[in-house]
N, C-alpha and C positions, 0 to 999 in steps of 0.2 A: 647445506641448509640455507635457506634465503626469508628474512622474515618482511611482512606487510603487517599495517594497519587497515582497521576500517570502525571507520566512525558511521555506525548505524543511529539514527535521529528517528526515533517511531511516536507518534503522538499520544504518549503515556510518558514512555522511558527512554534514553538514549544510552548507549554503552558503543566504548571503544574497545574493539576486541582484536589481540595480536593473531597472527597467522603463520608457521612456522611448517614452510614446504620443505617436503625431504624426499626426494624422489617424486613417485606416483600416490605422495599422501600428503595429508596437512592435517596440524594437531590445532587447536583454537586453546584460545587462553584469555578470559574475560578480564580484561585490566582494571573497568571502571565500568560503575552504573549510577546516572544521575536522573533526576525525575526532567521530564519534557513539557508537561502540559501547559495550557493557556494561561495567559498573567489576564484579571479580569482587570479592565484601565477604562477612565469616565466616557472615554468614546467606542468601548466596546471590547470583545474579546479578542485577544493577540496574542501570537507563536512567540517564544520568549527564547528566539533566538543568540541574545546575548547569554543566555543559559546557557543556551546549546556550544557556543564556541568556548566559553570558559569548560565547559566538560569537555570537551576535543582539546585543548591545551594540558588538563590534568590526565588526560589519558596519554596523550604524548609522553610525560612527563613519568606517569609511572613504566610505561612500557621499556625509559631508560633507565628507570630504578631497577625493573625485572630484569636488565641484560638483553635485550630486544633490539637488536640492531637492523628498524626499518628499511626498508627499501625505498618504499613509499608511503603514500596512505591513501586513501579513498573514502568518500563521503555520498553517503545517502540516506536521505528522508523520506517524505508522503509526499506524491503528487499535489497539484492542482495551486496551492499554494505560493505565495511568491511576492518579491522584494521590489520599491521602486528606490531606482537613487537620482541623484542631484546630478548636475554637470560636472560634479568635482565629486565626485563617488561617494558622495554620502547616505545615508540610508534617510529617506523621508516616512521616518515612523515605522515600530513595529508592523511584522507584515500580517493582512488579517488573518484570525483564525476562520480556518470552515466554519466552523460551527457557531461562529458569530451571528448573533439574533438578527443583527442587524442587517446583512445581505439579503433579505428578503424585500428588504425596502431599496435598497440599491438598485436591485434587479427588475425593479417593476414595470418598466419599459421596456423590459429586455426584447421577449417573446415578439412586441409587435415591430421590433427594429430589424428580424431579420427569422427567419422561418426554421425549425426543425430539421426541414426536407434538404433546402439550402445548407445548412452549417452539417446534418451529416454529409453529404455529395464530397462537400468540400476536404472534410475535418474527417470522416470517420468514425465520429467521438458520441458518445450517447448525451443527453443530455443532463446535465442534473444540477441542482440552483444553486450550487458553490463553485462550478467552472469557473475557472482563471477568465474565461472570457465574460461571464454575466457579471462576476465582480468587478474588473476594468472598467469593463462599458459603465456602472453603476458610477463608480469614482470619476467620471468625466466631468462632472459639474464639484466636485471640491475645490474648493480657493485654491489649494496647494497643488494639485493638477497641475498646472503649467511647467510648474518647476519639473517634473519626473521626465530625468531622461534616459532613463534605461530602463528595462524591467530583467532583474533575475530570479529564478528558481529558486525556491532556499536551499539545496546544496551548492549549488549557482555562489550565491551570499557568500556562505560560511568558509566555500577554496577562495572565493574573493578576499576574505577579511586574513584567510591564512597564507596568501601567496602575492595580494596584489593585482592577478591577473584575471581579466572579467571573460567568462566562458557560459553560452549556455549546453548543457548536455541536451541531446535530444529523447531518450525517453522518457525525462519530466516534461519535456517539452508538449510530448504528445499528449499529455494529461491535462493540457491548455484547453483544448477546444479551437486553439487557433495556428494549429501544426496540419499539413498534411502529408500523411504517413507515403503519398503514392510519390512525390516530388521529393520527397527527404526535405524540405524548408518548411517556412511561415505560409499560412493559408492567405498570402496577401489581402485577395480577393476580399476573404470575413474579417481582416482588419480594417480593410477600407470601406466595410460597407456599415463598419461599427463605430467608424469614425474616431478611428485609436489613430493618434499618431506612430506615423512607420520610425522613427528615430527608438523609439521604446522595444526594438527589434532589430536593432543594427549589431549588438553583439554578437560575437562569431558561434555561430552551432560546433560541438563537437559531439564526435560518438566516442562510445565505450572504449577504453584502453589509450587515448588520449593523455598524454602530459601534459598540465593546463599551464603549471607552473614548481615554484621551489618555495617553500616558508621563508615568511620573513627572520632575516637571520634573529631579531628583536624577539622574536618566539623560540629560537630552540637553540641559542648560541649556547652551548653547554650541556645542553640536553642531546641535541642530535647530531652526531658526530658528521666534521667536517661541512655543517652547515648545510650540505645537498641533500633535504630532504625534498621530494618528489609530491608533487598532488596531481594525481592520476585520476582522472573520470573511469565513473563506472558507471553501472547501471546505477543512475542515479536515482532514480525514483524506485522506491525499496523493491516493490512488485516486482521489476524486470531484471535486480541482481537476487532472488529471491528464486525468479523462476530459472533462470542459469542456473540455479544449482538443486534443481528439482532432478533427483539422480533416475531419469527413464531412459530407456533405450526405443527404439523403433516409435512404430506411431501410435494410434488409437489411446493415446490417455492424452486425461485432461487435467488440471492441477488446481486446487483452494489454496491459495496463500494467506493465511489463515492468521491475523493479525487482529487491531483494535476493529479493522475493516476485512471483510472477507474477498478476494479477487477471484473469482469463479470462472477458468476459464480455458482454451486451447491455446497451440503455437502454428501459425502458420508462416508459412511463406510470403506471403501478398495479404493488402489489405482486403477485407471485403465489404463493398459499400450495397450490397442489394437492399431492395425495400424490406425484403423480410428480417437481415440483418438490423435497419432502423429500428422497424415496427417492434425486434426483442431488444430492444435498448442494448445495444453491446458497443464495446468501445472496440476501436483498432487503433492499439497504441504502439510504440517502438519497443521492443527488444533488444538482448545482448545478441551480436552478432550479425546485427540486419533483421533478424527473426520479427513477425508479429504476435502479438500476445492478441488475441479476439477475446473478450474478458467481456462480463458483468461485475459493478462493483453491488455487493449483499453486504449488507449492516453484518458485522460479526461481534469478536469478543467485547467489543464497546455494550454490548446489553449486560454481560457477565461484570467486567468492569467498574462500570456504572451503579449496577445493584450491592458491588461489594462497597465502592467510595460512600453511598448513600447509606448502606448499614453501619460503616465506620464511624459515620456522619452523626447516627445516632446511637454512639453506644453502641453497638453490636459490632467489635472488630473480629474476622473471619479473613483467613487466608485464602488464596484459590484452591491449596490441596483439599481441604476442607470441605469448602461448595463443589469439588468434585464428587468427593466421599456419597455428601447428602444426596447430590443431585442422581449418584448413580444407586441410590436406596431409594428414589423417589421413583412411583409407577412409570412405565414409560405411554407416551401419549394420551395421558390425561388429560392432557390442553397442549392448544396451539394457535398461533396466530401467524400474518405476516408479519417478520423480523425487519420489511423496511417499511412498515409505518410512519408515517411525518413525525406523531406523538411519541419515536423511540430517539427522534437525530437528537434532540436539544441534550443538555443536561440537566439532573435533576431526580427527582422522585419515581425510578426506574423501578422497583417492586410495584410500584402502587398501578403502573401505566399497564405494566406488563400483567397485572390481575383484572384489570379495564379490560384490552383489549381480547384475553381472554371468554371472559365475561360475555365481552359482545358476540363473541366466536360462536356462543351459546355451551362453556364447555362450565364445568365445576370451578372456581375461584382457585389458584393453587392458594393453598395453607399456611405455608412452611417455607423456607429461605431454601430446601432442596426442592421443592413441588416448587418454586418461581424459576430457579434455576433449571430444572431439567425442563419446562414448558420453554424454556431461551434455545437450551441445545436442539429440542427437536422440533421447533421453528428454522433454526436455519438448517437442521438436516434437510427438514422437507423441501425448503430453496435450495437447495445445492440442487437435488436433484431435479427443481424447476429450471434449474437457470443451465446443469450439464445436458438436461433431454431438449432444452432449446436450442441450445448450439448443436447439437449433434443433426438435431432438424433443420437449422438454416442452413449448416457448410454442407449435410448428406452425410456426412461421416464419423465413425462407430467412436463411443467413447466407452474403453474395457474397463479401464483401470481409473483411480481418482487417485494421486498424488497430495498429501494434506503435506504443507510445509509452514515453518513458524509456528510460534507457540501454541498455536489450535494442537500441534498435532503431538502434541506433550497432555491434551484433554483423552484420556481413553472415551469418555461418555460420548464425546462429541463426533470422536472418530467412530465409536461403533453404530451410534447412532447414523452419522452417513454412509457409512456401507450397508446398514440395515432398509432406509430411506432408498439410495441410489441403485440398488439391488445389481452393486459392483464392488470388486474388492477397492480395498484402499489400503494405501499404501502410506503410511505417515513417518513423515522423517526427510532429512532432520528440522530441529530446531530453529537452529542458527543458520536456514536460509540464505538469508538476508545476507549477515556478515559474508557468509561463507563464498558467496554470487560475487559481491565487491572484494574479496580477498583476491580470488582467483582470474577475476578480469585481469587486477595488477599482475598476477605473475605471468597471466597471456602477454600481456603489454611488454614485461619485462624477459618474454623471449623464453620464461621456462615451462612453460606446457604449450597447445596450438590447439584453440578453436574453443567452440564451447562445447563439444561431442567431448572433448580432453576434460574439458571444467566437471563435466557429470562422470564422466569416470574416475577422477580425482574423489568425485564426492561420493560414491557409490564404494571406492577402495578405502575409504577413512571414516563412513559411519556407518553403525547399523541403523537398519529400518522395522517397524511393526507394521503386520500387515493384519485386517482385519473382511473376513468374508461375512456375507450377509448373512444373517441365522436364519432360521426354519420359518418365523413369525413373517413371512411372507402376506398372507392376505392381510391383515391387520394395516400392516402399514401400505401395502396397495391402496386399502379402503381409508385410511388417512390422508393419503397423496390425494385422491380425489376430490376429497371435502377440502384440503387445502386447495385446490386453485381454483374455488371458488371464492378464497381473499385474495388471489390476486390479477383477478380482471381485466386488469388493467391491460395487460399485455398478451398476446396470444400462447391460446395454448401449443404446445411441444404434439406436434402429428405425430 
């Protein structure tokens, strides 16, 4: 038996959870769970990453209370996001949150500094106004600019602060806007043409299963025996250890990584840069293995989330099991709307936005905290299967099955709802994704399984899965589908 850690950072909660391989299986063991979210500070919203390494410290620490004799450990967070430091490694200021108001004014020159058509060619990457690249380019005129002379990812950061040793992984990397996936490097080209200094990308790229470094002894003298504790890159950016351990076989499925943020998407071989690719905003970002993920990011349980922190907010505290309960007593498609509305990203008054844009939708107001909630779930049912018949249409090829991974797939409504929507079965499971993807990189790395075809069969021998087929109520939701992609316009429809 050989045990890993993995520190999963999700932008709600973060938890270190142990891994304990024994053969062709692995059991997980939740050590620690501490809250993640944004510190609100006078110049704006920020990742409160010193949170995050104090919870990676006390998970260390119980997992050698439990008898947990790591190997290693690995760390991953959210894309896009990311850290600048000083000549002498220091961090110059929390790093921003996405969802800070304030990027919208940063980025306001972005659009005319360098074209859509150019930065996909280049990058692959879809566009969207909290890219690593529109925020940079934004922070070029801060007084403190000058000083930044590195940039890391924030799991990048957190092996830094616990090893000393400065690495960027590449599939947070590709969540930059300023990676390309066909080169395996930095899109020089849209750095220079953005006017980023190249020294802020001089740190060394590593991929998946990578040894970055060893904890500082000042961190784990006592805790972790013999002082050789290991920090192993994984798929650092949650999505792509998440999607390693989506347990499928052969091809035709496609997977929802089903988080505070939905990741909507296929696994390929090769990037795909066609126009039609651009035109459905899809990203092509790095994988475990070498693999590409061709993905859409969809607004997910951030609307569910939102609606419960806002009800808390006022008196009304409600668990998730709970607005499951309701929402799945609630009629199904009584209202809907599009789930990536501009008025859904901020924080705030999520009941009220979500009865607005209903409203507008011309549907009935929901009523009830289950009638707001079930109009969330089958909203992003109905994008799932906007965003799986797009891709199916630009690469030409058949998507059978849908894979829900992450706490979406611990939602029954949500899940049946997308297999009802996507009029494909779904496959939901497991949970623990995420962890499970970075557990098992390390024991590739560490020689005891081979490849990531070994990683899903690990994960297919050690959890079970629910599978949910589409019910009888076929035209209904056809005649739904319809009226929804008329919210969303924007982008072509799925031939």
């Amino acid at each position: 038996m050989t045990d890993f850690l993995a520190a999963d950072i999700g932008a709600e909660s973060g938890r270190v959870v142990a891994g304990r391989l024994a053969g062709d299986r692995i059991a997980l063991h939740v050590l620690h769970r501490f809250p993640t979210g944004p510190v609100s500070l006078p110049e704006g919203l920020r990742a409160d990453m010193v949170g995050a390494h104090r919870g990676i410290l006390e998970g260390i620490r119980r997992a050698a209370d439990a008898g947990f004799l790591p190997a290693s450990l690995g760390i991953d967070t959210w894309g896009v996001s990311f850290a600048l430091l000083d000549a002498e490694g220091a961090l110059l200021g929390l790093p921003i949150h996405y969802r800070d108001p304030g990027i919208a004014d940063r980025s306001a020159d972005f659009a005319a500094t360098v074209s859509s058509t150019e930065l996909f060619a280049a990058t692959g990457t879809q566009d969207l106004p909290f890219n690593t690249s529109v925020v940079l380019h934004g922070l070029r005129r801060a007084p403190w600019f000058p000083a930044a002379d590195r940039l890391l990812m924030l799991p990048d950061l957190l092996a830094y602060w616990l090893t000393g040793s400065a690495t960027v992984e590449r599939t947070n990397a590709s969540t930059t806007q300023l990676f390309d996936p066909e080169s395996d490097d930095w899109a020089w080209p849209v750095i220079d043409r953005l006017g980023l200094p190249q020294r802020l990308f001089r740190t060394p790229l590593v991929s998946p299963g990578r040894l970055i470094g060893h904890a500082r002894p000042e961190l784990t003298s006592g805790v972790i025996r013999d002082n050789a504790f290991g920090v192993v890159a994984v798929g650092s950016h949650d999505t792509a250890s998440a999607v390693a351990a989506v347990p499928a076989a052969g091809t035709r499925w496609g997977y929802i990584s089903s988080g505070t943020w939905s990741l909507v998407g296929v696994e390929r071989d090769t990037p795909l840069k066609t126009p039609e690719a651009r035109a459905a905003r899809l990203a092509n970002e790095v994988g475990v293995g070498g693999r590409i993920r061709l993905l859409r990011n969809v607004m997910g349980l951030w609307l569910i989330q939102e609606c419960r922190r806002w009800w808390e907010a006022q008196g009304d505290p409600v668990d998730y099991d709970r607005l499951s309960q309701e929402a799945a007593a609630a009629p199904a498609l009584a209202a809907w709307f599009d789930p990536d509305h501009p008025l859904l990203f901020p924080p705030g008054d999520m009941p009220a936005r979500i009865r607005q844009l209903s409203r507008e939708a011309g549907f009935p107001v929901p009523d009830s905290r289950g009638a707001v909630v079930r109009a969330a779930v089958d909203s992003l049912a109905l994008k799932y299967r906007y965003v799986v018949d797009l891709i199916s249409s630009v690469t030409g090829e058949p998507v059978d099955t849908v894979h829900v991974v992450g706490g979406g797939a611990r939602n029954a409504v949500l899940c049946q709802a997308t297999a009802d929507a996507c009029n494909r079965t779904v496959v939901a499971g497991p949970v623990e994704a995420t962890a499970l993807g970075n557990l098992l990189v390390q024991a590739d790395a560490a020689g005891l399984i081979d490849g990531l075809d070994t990683i899903r069969d690990v994960v297919r021998r050690s959890f079970a899965v629910e599978r949910y087929e589409p019910t009888a109520d076929r035209h209904r939701w056809d005649d739904a589908y319809e009226r929804f992609l008329d919210l969303v316009a924007d982008t072509p429809r799925p031939a």
